[in-house]
C-alpha positions as MATLAB code, in Angstrom:
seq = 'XXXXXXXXXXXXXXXXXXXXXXXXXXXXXXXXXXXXXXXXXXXXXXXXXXXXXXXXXXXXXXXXXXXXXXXXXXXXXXXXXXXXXXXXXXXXXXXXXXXXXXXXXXXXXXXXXXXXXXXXXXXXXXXXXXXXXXXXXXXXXXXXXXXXXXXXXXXXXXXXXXXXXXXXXXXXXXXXXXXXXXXXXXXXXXXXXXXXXXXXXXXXXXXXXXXXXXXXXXXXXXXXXXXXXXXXXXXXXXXXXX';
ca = [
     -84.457   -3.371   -9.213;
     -86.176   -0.016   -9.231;
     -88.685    0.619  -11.965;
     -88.950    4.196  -12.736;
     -92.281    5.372  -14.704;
     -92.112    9.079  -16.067;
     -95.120   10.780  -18.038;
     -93.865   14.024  -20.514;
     -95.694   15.990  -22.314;
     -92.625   16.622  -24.684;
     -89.012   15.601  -25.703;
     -87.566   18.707  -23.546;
     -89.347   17.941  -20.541;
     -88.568   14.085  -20.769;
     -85.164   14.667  -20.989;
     -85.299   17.075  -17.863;
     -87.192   14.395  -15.913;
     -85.060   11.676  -16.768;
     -82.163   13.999  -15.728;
     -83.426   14.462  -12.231;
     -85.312   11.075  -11.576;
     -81.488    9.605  -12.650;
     -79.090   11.727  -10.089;
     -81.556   10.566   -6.954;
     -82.284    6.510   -8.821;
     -79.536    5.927  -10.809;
     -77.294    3.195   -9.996;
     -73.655    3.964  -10.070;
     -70.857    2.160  -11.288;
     -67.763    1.062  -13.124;
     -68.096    0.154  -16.746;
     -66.146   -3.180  -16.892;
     -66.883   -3.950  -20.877;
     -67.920   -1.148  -23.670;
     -68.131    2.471  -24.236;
     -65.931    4.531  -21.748;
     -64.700    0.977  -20.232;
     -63.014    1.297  -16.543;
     -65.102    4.827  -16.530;
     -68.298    5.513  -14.269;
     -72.139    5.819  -14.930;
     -75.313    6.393  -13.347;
     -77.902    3.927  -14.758;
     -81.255    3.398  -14.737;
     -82.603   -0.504  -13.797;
     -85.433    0.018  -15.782;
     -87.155    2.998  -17.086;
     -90.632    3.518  -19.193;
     -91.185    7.185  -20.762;
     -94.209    8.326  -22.538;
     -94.500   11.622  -24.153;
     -97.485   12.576  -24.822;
     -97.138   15.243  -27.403;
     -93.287   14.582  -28.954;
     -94.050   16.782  -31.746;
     -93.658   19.763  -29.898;
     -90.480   21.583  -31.082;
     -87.790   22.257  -30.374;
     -86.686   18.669  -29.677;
     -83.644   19.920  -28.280;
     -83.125   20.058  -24.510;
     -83.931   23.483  -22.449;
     -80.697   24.842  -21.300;
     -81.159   28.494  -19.937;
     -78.565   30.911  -21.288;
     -78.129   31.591  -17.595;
     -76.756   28.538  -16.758;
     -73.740   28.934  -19.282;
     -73.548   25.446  -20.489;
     -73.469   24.472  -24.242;
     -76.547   22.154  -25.388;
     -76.017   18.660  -25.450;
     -77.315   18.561  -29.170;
     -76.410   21.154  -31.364;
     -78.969   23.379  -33.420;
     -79.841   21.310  -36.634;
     -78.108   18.328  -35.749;
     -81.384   16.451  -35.236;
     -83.087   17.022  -38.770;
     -79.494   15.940  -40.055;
     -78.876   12.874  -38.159;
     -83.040   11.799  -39.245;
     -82.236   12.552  -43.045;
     -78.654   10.492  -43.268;
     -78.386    8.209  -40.250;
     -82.700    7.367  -39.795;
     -84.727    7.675  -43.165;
     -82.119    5.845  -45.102;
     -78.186    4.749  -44.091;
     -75.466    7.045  -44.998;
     -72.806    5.394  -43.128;
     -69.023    6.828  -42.601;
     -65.788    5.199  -42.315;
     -65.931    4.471  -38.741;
     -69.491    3.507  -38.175;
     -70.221   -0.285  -38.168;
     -73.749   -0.183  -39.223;
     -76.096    2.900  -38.812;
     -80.071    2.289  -37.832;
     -81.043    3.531  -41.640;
     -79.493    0.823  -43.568;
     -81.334   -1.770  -41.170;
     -84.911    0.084  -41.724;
     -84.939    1.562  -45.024;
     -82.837   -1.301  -46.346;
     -80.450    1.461  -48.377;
     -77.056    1.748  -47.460;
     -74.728    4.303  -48.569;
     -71.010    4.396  -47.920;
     -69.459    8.052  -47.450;
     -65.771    8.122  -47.934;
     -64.134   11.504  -46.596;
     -67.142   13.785  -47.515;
     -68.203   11.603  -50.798;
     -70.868    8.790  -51.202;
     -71.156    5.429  -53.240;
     -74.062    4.667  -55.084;
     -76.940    3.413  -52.887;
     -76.925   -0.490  -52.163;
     -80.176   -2.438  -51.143;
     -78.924   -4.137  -48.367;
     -82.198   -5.435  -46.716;
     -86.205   -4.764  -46.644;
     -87.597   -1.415  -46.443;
     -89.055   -1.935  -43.013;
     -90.392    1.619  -43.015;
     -92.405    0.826  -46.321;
     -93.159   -2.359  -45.227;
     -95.675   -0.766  -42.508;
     -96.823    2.293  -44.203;
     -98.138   -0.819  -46.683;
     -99.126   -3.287  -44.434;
    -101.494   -0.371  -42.866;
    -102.964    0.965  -46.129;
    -103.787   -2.453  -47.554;
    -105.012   -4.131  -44.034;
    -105.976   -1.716  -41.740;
    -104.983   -0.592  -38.108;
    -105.916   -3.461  -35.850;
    -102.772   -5.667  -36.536;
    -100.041   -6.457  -34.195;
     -97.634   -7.088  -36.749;
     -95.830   -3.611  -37.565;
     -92.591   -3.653  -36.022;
     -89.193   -2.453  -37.587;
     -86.551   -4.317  -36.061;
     -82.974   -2.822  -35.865;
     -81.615   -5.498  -33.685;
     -80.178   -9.143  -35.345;
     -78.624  -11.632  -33.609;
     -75.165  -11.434  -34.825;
     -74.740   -8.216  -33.317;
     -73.867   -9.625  -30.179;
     -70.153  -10.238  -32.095;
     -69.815   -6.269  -32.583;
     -67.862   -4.139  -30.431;
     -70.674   -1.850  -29.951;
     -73.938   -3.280  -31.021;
     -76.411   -0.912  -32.063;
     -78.337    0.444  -28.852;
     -81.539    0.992  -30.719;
     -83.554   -2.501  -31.002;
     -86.657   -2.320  -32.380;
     -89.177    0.300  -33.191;
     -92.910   -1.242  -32.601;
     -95.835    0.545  -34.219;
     -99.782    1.371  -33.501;
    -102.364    2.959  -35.157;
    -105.214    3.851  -32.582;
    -107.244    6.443  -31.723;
    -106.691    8.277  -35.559;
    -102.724    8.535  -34.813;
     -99.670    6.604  -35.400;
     -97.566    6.100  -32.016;
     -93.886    4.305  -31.046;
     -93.126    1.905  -28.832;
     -89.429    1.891  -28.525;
     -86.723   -0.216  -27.025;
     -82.874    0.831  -26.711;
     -80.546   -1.567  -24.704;
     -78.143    1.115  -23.726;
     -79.115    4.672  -24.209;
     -76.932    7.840  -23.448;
     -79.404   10.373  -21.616;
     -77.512   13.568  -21.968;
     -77.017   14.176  -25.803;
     -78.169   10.754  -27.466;
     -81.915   10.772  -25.836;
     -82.879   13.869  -26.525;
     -81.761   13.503  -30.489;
     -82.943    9.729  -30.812;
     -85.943   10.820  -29.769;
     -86.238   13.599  -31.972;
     -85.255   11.929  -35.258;
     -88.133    8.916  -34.593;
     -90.502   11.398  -34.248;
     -89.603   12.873  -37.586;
     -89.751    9.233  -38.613;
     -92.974    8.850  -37.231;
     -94.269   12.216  -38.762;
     -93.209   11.178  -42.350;
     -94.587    7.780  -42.047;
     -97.982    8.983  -40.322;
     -98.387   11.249  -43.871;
     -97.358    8.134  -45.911;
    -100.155    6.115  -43.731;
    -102.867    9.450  -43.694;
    -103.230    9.491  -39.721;
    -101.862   11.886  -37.315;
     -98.323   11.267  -35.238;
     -99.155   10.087  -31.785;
     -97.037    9.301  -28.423;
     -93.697    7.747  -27.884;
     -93.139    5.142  -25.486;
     -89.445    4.570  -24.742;
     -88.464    1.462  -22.274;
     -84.561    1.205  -21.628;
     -82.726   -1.027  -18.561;
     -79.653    0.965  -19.665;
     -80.389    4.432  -19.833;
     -77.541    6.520  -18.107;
     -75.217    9.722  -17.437;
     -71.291    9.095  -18.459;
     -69.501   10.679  -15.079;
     -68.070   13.470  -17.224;
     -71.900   15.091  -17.600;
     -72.374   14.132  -13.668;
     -71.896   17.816  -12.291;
     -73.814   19.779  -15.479;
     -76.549   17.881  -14.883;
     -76.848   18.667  -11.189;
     -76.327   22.366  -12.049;
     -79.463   22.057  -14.548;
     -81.453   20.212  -11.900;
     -80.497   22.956   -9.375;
     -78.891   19.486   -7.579;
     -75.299   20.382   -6.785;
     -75.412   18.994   -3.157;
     -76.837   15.410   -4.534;
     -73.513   14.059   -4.115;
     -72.669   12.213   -7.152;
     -69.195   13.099   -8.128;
];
């Protein structure tokens, strides 16, 4: 398998590289069980990103006006999805479990447009290690948020965001994250941009700065129907992968 290793210096330019390392590395082929089944996908094997200043804004990707194409994630859709879908779980009708019920603990159900009360569904993971920092200290291996559990293997979809491992070093709090299958062109870019507003607000909780993200994924990929705008943002329309 081909092990791809890309340093970032922000969300933007991740997303770009990924983009371009992807249409030359990406291995292509037909989606037997899941999202967009009997469909194709270019697909990482395995792939290691580190950003090494994700707060830089904006988070969203840089699409040129002169390339005509709309942006994968739309303007304030990122500071949205951290506030209902991230910090705590506002989930909708057609959502089997969103990541903020699993680390805050709170889920909310929304029912066209209004909520229930909020139900305590789990541990406050994000607490848990703004806590477990304060009261210990930094040098501990054991502050991890964990989004995956082991009966998600019975959903249809099974969340694609696993765990969320943390480290205090060098005066700033970074992310080591994991996602099992991760859409590059509009769901990396705003993943990536709602942790780090996760980080942020936990890194004020903790009183340290936000560091780096380090993202590892051996499904990170481009649905076909994103195939040819991503070779006109890479300037790759000869790379021969429609």
């Amino acid at each position: 398998m081909k092990t791809i290793n890309i340093i970032a210096r922000d969300i933007p330019d991740a997303w770009f590289q990924c983009i371009f390392n992807i249409l030359d590395n990406g291995f292509k082929y037909i989606i037997d069980q899941g999202s967009y089944a009997s469909d194709q996908r270019l697909e990482f094997d395995d792939v290691r990103v580190k950003i090494t200043y994700p707060e830089v804004k904006p988070f969203e990707p840089d699409i040129p006006p002169a390339y005509g194409m709309p942006n994968p994630v739309a303007p304030g859709y990122i500071e949205t999805y951290f506030q209902e879908k991230i910090l705590v779980g506002i989930k909708d009708a057609n959502e089997d479990y969103v990541y903020g019920e699993r680390l805050s603990g709170v889920l909310i159900n929304r029912h066209d447009g209004i909520m229930d009360d909020p139900v305590i569904v789990g541990p406050d993971q994000i607490g848990a290690v703004v806590e477990k920092y304060k009261k210990y200290g930094f040098n501990t291996n054991q502050t991890i948020m964990e989004v995956g559990r082991p009966e998600d293997c019975l959903l249809n979809d099974p969340p694609c965001l696993r765990l969320i491992d943390c480290r205090v070093r060098y005066g700033k709090l970074h992310f080591f994250v994991y996602f099992r299958s991760w859409d590059l062109w509009g769901g990396f870019p705003a993943n990536l941009g709602a942790l780090q507003m996760l980080k942020e607000h936990m890194a004020k909780e903790i009183g340290v700065e936000p560091g780096e993200t380090i993202a590892y994924s051996k499904g990170l990929h481009l649905y076909k129907y994103v195939w040819e705008l991503a070779q006109l943002r890479c300037g790759k329309m000869d790379s021969g992968k429609t």
